[in-house]
LUMTOR-830276 format. One record per residue: x, y, z of N, C-alpha, C, O, CB in turn. Coordinates in steps of 0.2 Angstrom, whole numbers, plus 5000, padded with zeros to 4 digits. Glycine has a CB too. Example, Ala and Ser with C-alpha at 12.3 -4.5 7.8 and 13.67 -1.06 7.14 Angstrom:
2
506649725039506249785039506649845039507149835042505749785045
506449895035506849955036506450005039506750065040507049975029
REM end
This chain:
244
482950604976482650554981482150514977481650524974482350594987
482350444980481550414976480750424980480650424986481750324977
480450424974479850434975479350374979479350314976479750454968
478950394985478550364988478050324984477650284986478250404991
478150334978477650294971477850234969477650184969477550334964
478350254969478750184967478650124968478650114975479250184969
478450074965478250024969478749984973479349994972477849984964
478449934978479049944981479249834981478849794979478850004990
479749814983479949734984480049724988480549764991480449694980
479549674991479449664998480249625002480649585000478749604999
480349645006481249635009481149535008480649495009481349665022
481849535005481849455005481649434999482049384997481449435010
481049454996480849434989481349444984481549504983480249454988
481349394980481749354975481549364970481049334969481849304975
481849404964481449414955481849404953481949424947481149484952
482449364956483249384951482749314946483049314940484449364955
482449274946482349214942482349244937482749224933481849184942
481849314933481849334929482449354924482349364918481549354931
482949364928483649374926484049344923483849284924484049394931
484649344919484949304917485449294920485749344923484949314912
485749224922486449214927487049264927487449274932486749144925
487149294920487649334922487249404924487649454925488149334916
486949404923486649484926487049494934487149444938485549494928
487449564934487549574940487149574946486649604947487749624939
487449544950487149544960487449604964488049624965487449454966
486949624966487149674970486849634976486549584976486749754969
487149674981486849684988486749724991487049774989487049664993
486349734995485949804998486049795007486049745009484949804995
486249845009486349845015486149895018486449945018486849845016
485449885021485449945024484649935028484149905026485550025018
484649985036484349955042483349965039482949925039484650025051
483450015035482950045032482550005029482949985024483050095028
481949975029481549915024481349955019481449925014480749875027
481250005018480950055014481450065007481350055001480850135019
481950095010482450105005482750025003482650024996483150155009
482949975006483049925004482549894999482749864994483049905010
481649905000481449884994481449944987481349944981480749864996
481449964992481350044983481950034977481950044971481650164988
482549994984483249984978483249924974483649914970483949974982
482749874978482749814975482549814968482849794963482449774979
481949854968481549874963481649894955481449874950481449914965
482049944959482249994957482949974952482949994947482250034961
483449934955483849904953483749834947484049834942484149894959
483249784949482949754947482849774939483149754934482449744951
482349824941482149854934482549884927482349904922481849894936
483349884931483849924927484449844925485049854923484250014934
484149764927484549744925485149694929485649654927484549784922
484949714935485349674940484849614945484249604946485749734945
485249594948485149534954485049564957484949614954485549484957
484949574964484649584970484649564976484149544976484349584969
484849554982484849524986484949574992485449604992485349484985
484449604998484449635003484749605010484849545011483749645003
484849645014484849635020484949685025485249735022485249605021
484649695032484449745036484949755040484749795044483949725039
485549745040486049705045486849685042486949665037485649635048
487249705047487949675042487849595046488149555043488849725043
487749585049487549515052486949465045487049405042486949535061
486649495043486349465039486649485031486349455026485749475040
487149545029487549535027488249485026488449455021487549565027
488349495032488849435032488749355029489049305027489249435039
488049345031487849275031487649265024487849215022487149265037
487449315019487249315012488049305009488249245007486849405011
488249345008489049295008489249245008489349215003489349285011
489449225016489349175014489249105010489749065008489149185015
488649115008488449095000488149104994487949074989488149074999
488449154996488249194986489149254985489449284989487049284986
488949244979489549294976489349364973489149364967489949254971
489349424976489149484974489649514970490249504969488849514978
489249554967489649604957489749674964490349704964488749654945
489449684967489649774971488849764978488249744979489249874961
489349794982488649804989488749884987489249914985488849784999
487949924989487849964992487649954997487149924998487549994989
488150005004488050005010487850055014488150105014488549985011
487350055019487350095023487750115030487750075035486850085025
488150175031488450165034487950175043487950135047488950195032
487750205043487150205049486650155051486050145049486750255048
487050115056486650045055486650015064487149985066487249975047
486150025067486149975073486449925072486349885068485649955075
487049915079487749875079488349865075488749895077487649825079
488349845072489149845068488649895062488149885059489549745064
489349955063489149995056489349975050489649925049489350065057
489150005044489550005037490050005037490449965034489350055034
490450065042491050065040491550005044492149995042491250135039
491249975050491649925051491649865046492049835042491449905057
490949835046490749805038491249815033491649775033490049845034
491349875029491649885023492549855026492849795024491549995020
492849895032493449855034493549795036494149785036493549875039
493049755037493049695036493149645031493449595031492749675038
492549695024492649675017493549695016493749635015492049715012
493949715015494449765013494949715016495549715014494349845016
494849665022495149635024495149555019495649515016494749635031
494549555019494349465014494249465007494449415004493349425016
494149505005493949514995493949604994494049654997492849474991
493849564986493949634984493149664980493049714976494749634976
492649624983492149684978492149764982492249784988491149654978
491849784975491849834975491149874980490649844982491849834967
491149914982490749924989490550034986490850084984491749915000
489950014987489550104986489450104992489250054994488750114980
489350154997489350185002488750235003488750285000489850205002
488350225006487650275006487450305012487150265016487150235005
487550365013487550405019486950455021486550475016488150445020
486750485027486450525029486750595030486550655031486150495034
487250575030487750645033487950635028488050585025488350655040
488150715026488750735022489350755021489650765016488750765021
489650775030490150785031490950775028491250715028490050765035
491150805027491750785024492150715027492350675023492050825025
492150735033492550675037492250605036492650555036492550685045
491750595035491350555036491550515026491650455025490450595039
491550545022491650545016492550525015492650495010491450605014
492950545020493650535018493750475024494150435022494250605020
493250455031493550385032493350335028493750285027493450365038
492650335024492650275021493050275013492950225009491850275020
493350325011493950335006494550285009494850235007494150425006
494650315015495450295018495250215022495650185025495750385025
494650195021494650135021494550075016494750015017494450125025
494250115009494550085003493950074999493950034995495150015004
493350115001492650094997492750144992493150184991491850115002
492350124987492450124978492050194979492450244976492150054971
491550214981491250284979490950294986491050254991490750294973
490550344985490150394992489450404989489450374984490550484993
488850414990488250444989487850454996487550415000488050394985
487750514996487450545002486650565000486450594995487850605004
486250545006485750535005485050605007484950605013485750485008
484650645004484350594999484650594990485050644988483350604999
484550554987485150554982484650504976484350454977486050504986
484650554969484150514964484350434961484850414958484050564958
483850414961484050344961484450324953484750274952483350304963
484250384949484750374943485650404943486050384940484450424936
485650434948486250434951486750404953487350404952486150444953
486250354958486450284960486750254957487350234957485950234962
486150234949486350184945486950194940487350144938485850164941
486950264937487550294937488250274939488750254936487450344939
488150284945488850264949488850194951489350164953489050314957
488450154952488450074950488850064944489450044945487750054949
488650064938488750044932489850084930490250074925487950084928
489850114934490250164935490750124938491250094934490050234938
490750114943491250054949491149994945491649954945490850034958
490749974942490749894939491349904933491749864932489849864935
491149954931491849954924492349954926492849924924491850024919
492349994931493250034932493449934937494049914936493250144941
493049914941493449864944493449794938493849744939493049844953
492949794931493049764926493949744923494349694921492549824922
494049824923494549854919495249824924495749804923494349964918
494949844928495749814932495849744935496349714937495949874940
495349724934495249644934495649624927496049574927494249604935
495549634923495949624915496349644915496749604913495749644908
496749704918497349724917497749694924498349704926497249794916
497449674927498049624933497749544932498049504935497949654944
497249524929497149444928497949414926497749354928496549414921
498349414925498949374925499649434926499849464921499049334917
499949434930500649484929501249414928501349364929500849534938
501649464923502749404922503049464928502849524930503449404910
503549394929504149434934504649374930504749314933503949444945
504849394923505549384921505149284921504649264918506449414930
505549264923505149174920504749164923504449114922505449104921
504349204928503749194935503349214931503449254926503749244942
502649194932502049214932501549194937501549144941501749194926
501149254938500649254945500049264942499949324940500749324950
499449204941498949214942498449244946498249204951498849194941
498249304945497949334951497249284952497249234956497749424951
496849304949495949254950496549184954496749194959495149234938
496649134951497049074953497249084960497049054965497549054949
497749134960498149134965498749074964498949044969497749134971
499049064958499449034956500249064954500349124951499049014953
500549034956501149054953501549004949501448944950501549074957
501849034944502148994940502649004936502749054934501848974936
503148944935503848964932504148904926504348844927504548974941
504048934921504148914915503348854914503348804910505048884913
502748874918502248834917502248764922501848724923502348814910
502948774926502848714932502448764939502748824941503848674935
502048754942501948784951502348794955502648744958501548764955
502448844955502848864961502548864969502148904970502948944960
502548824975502248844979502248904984502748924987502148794980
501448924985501448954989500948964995500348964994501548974987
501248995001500748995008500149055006500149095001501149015016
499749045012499149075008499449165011499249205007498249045011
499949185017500149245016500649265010500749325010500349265021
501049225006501249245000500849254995500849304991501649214999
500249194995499749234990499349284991499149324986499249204989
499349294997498849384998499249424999498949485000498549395005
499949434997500549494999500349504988500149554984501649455004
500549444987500449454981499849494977500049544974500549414980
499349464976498849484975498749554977498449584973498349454976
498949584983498949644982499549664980499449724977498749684988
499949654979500549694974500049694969499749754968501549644972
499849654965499649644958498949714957498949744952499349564958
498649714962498249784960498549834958498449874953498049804965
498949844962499449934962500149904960500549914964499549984971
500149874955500949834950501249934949500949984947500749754938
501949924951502149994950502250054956502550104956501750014945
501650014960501450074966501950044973501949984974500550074968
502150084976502250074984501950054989501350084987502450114986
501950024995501049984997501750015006502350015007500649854993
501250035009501650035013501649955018501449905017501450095015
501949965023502049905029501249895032501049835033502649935037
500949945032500349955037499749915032499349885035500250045039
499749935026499149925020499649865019499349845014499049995012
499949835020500149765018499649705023499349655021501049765019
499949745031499649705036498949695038498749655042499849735042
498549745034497849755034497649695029497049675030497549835031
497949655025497649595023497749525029497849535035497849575016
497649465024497649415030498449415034498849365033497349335026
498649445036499149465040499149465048498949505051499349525038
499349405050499449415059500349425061500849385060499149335063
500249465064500849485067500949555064501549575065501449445066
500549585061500749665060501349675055501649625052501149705068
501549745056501949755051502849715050503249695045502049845052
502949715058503549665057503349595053503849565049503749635064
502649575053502649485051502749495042502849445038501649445053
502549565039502449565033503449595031503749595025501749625030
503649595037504549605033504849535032505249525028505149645039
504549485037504649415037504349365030504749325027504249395043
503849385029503449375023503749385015503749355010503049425024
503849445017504149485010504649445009504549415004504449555010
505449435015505949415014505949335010506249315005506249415021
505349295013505049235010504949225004505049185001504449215012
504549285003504249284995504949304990504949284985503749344994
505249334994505949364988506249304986506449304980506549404992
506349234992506749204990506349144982506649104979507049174997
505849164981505349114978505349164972505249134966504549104981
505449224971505349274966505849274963505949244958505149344967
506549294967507049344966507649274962507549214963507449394976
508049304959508749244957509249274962509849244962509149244948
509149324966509849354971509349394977509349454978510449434967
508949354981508549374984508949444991508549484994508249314987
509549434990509849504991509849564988509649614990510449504992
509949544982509749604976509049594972509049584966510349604968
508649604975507949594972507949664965508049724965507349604980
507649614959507349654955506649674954506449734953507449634951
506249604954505749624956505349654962505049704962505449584955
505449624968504849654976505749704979506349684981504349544985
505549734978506249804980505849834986505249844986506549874972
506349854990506149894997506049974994506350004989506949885003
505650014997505650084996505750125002505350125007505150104992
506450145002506350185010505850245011505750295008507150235012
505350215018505050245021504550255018504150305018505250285023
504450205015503750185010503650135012503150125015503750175002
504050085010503650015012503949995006504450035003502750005013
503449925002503749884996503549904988503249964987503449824998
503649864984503449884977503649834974504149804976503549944974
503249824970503349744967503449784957503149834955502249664969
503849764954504249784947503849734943504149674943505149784946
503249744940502849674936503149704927503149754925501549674938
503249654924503349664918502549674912502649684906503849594917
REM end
């Protein structure tokens, strides 16, 4: 637990000047001014940006206009909790999201899993721990940002960061739900995604709208959009996309 000594950064105040531009931005989320400055601090001192807020309202607004490396979030929060927060993030982008709790419960630990936050930390919890699993999530979402920045499918290529597609170097076009079907194939290239985790991105109309979708995309992928090689159906799975 962090220590009452600690000196503390008053909510709101700014030291990232001192930082260099690529130093990682965190965000800090959580109802508590206390903990909010102890992290600022504290984080600060180990090499990152900084940026607080009390509120997912004043998280969302931080957004907005800035681009963050990882939030640590509280889930216990007057009005919209953490973990609607995190479902919302999971909905719009992909940072990476630490989770910070009062309870320990198991349940509580597997919904913010099964709604797709990168780690857990339950509180009270040493603040080299924290940074630990900070530095921990930054590598691993590092690692799979290089290993999906571009996928081939046969003469196709898909830039993920772009959201481009491309075939022998001319653009292919596409709508912005074929780009978000895509991008997530591209995370889990190899894996099965089901109907449901498809529909949870920008997707209106539910799981039928993403069979509509898919069929769309096939014809832009596939050279026999009946015999698809690449985006193939899996019974009672859902989809999977074959990235070379």
């Amino acid at each position: 637990m962090m220590s009452d000594k600690t000196p503390t950064l008053a909510s709101g105040q700014n030291r990232n000047e001192q930082l260099p531009d690529n130093a990682p931005h965190v965000l800090v989320v959580d109802d508590d001014q206390r903990i909010r400055d102890l992290l600022g601090r504290f984080l600060h001192e180990n090499g990152f940006r900084v940026t607080t807020a009390e509120n997912a309202a004043c998280a969302r607004s931080a957004m907005r206009g800035l681009a963050f490396d990882i939030l640590v979030l509280d889930v216990m929060m007057p009005g919209e909790s953490g973990f609607e927060l995190a479902e919302w993030l999971r909905q719009e982008r992909e940072v990476p999201i630490l989770m910070l709790t009062a309870r320990a419960e198991p349940e509580q630990r597997i919904k913010g899993l099964e709604i797709g936050v990168d780690d857990y930390l339950a509180k009270p919890f040493e603040p080299r721990e924290l940074l630990l699993r900070v530095h921990n999530i930054l590598r691993r979402h590092q690692r799979l940002q290089s290993a999906t920045d571009a996928i081939r499918m046969g003469e196709l290529t898909f830039h993920v960061g772009r959201g481009e597609l491309e075939r022998k170097g001319k653009t292919v076009k596409l709508t912005e739900r074929e780009r978000d079907l895509l991008r997530q194939f591209a995370q889990r290239p190899g894996t099965a995604i089901s109907r449901q985790d498809l529909a949870r991105g920008k997707m209106e109309g539910g799981e039928r709208a993403v069979d509509v979708q898919i069929n769309r995309l096939r014809r832009k992928l596939e050279a026999d959009p009946s015999n698809p090689v690449y985006l193939q159906t899996v019974r009672g799975k859902g989809y999977i996309l074959h990235a070379e």
